[in-house]
N, C-alpha and C positions, 0 to 999 in steps of 0.2 A: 289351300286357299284358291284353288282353279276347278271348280265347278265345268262339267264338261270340258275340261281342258285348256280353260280358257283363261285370263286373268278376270279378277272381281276386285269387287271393290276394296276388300280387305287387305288384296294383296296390296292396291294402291298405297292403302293407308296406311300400313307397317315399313313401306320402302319411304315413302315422305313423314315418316316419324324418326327414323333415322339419318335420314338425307336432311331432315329441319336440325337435326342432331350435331350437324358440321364434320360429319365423316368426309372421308375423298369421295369414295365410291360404294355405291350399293350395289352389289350383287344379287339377281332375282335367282335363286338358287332352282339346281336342276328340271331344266328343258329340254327335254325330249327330241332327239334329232328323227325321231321316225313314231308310227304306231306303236310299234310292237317295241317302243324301249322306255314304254311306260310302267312304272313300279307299281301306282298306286291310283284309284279312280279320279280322284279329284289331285291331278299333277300337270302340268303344265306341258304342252306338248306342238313343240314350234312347227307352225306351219302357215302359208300364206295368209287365207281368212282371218287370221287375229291378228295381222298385222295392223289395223286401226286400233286395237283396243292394247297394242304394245306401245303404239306409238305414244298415248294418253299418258300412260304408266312412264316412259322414260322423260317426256316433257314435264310429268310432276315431281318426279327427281330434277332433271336440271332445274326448274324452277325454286327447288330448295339450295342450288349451288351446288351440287355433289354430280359427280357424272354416273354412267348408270351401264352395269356389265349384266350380262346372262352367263348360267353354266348350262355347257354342251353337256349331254349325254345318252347312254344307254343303258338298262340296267341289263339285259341279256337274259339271264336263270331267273331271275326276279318279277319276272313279268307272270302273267297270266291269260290263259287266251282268251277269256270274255273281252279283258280292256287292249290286248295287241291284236285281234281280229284274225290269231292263228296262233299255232302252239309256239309259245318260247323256244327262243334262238339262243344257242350259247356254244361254245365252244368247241365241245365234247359232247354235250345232249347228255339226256340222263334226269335223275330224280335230285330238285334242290329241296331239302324238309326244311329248311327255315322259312318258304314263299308260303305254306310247299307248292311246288308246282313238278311237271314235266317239260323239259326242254328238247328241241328239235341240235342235233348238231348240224353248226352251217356250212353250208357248201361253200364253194370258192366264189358264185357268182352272188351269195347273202354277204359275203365278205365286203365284195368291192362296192356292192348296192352302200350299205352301210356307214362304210369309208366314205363314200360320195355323198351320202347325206349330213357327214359333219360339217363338208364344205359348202352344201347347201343350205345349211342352217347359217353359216355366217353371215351369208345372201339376204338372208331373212333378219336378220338381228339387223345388219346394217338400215335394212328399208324401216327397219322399228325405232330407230334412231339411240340405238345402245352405240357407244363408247368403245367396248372391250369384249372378250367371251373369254368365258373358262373351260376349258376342256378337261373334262374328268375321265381321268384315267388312273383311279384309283380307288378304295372303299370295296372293291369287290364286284363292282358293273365292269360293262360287257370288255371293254381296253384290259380293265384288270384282270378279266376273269383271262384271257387270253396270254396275260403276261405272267399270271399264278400259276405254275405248276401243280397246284392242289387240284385246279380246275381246269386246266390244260393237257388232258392227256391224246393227243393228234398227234400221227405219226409223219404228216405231210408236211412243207415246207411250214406251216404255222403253228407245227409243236415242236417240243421235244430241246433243242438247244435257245439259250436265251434270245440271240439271235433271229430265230424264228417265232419265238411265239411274240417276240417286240414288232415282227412285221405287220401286221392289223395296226396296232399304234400308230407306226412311219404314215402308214397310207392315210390316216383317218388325220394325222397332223399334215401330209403335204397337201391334201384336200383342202385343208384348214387355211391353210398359208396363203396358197394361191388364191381362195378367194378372201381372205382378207386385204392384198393387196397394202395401201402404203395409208390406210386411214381408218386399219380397225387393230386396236393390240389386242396381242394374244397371250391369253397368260393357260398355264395347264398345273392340274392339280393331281401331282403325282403322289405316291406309298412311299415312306422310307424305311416301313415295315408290314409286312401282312399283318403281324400279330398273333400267328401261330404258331406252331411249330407243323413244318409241310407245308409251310408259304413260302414267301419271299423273306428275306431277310434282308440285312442292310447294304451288304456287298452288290449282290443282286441289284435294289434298287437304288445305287449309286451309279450302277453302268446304265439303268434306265434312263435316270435323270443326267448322262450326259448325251445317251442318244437324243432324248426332247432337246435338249439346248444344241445340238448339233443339226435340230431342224428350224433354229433360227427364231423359236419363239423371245417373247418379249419379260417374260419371266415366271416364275413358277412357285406354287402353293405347297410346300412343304408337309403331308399329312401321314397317318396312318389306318390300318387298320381295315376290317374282312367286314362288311354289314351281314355278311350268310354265315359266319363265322365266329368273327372278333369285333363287336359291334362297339361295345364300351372301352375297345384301345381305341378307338377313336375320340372316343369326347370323356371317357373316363369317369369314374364315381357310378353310382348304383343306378340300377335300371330300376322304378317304382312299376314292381310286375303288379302289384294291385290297381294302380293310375292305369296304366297301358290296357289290361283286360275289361276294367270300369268300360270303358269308353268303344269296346269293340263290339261288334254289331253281328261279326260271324259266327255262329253261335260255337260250333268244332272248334272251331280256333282259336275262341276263348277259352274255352275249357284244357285243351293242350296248351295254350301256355300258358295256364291259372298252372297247370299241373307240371308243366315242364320249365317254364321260364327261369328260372333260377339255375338249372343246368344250362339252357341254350343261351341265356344269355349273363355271363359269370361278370360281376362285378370287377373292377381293377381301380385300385384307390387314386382318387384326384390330388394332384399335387399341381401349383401355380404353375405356369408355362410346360408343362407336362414335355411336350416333345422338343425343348431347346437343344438337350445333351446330343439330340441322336441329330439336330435339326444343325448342330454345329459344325458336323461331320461331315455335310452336302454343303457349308457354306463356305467351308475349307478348300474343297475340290470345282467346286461352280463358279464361272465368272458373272453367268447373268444375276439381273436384279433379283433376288428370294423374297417369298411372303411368308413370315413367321405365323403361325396359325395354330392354337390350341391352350387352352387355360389363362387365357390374357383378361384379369379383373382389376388389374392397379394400374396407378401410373406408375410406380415406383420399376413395376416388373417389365411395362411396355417400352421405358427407356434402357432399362439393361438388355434388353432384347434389341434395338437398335442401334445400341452402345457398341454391339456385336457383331453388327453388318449385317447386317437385314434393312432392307431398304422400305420396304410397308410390315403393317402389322394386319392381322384380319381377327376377328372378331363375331362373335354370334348373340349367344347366350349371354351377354354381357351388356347388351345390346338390346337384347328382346327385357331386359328388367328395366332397364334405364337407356331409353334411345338419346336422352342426350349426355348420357356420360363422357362422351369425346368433348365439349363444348365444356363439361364441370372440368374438364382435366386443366381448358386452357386458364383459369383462373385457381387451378389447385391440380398441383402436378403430382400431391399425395394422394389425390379422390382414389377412392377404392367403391366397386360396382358392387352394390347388394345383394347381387347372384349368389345363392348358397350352393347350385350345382346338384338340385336336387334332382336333376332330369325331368322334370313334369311336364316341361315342354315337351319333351322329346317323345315321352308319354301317350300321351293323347296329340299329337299334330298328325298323327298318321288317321285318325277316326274322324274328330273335329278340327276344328282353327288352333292355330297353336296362340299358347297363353302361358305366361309365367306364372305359378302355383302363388305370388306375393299380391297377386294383383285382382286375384278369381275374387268375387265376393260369393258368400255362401256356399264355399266346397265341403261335398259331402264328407260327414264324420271319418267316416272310413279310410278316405286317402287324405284329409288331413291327419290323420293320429299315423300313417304310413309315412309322411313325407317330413311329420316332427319328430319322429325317430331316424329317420336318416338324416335331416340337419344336424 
């Protein structure tokens, strides 16, 4: 929903559809601390010049009541060098086949460039009049890919022991910190699992999650999972490889993953609050505030999740079917969200505007009779 990089109008009016919704806070989901840590052409890519047209977009959140956060990031392997203006950066450098792309591995002075731009994006979010940032360090962009031993193979001080390959992280958070200062919170959205085997595991990303809290952030996003990788331990249930290909424009790459997608990207069956069990294990060992994050449709399950110490809850897809679902909760604490979790969003937001498959009028035969067999 960022045409040249930029916010649009859509983007407006899917953040004041849920901000009318009576949530706390909206999240403009992944922005871009640099060129080249752009994923995808139409993504959002923080930099001075849009600072008028951020500013529009956070005054029509607060105006709905809701405050209004951005996610920092970078995707690293992910990128591509028509939209980062040079070959992708990543850790190790080498061939990613899920972009596919070519990555450059980075030097020490891409490192600190880097790190320095997460702290100058906060600069930037501040003058847009956002509330909060979320720093993403995890999904499998560039924080992660440095902290995943799958993708981490440097023998210099930022590979090889946990320690070291968490160093890129520290810098890219004390960057963070310092220029947030005492009037922006910080919240970071770490792994409590790669979702592989040859990732991260939960050990791993429990000593993660106490270094982020040992750099003084204001709380942290609870998630999992590899998007080069492990893409549905993330949001879980089936990926509609026929929706996702419908909708793609490159011709190759349709075709490889009309042909491949069922292996690249393997189903993992959706159960309500999916990552509570593993999310209970960080709530046990953490002092700061947690945000519980993943398969949250009821009220019934959003109370037992705060019943359990989790201080917010977050929310998406739940969200994009019924923006005011938080507002039905407050007069029925049993509402349940109409999400079937069929992925369709997920689908096509990479080609077009993202849309819930309940709402589309006139969707082609094809991926309706695809997404009435996976309901």
């Amino acid at each position: 929903m960022c045409p040249d990089n930029r916010p649009s109008q859509m983007l407006l009016d899917y953040h004041c559809s849920v901000a009318s919704g009576e949530i706390g806070m909206s999240t403009v989901a992944y922005a871009s601390v640099t060129r080249d840590g752009l994923s995808f052409p139409h993504q959002l890519w923080l930099r001075k010049e849009i600072i008028p047209e951020l500013k529009k977009l956070t005054e029509a959140i607060h105006n709905e009541g809701a405050a209004a956060s951005i996610q920092l990031g970078h995707c690293g392997n992910m990128s591509k060098k028509s939209m980062a203006g040079r070959m992708p950066l990543s850790p190790s450098g080498g061939l990613n086949i899920y972009s596919p792309t070519w990555s450059k591995k980075m030097t020490k002075d891409d490192i600190a460039d880097i790190a320095q731009a997460f702290g100058n994006a906060v600069n930037i979010a501040r003058e847009s009049g956002f509330d909060a940032v979320e720093v993403h360090a995890g999904h499998g962009y560039l924080i992660s890919q440095f902290l995943s031993p799958y993708t981490n193979h440097r023998k210099d001080e930022f590979g090889g022991t946990l320690e070291n390959r968490a160093r890129f992280m520290k810098m890219a958070l004390q960057n963070v910190m310092k220029a947030a200062k005492n009037d922006m919170a910080v919240v970071v959205k770490t792994n409590m699992s790669d979702g592989f085997r040859g990732g991260m595991e939960i050990d791993e990303c429990l000593q993660v999650a106490r270094m982020i809290e040992e750099e003084g952030v204001h709380a942290m996003v609870l998630s999992g999972g590899f998007v080069s990788k492990a893409p549905m331990y993330v949001m879980r249930g089936n990926m509609p490889i026929r929706t996702l290909t419908y909708y793609m424009k490159n011709i190759p790459l349709k075709l490889g993953v009309g042909l491949a997608g069922r292996w690249m990207i393997p189903s993992i069956p959706f159960t309500e609050a999916y990552f509570l069990e593993d999310a209970l294990k960080f709530r046990k060992e953490l002092k700061l505030p947690l945000i519980y994050v993943g398969g949250l449709i009821s009220g019934k399950k959003i109370d037992e999740v705060l019943d359990c110490g989790f201080e917010f809850v977050s929310m998406a897809r739940a969200l994009l079917n019924e923006p005011g679902f938080v507002k039905r909760l407050k007069t029925d604490r049993e509402a349940r969200s109409q999400c079937v979790c069929s992925n369709y969003c997920i689908a096509r937001m990479y080609s077009i505007e993202m849309a819930c498959h309940q709402h589309v009028k006139n969707l082609p035969m094809c991926l309706a009779k695809e997404l009435k067999i996976m309901k």
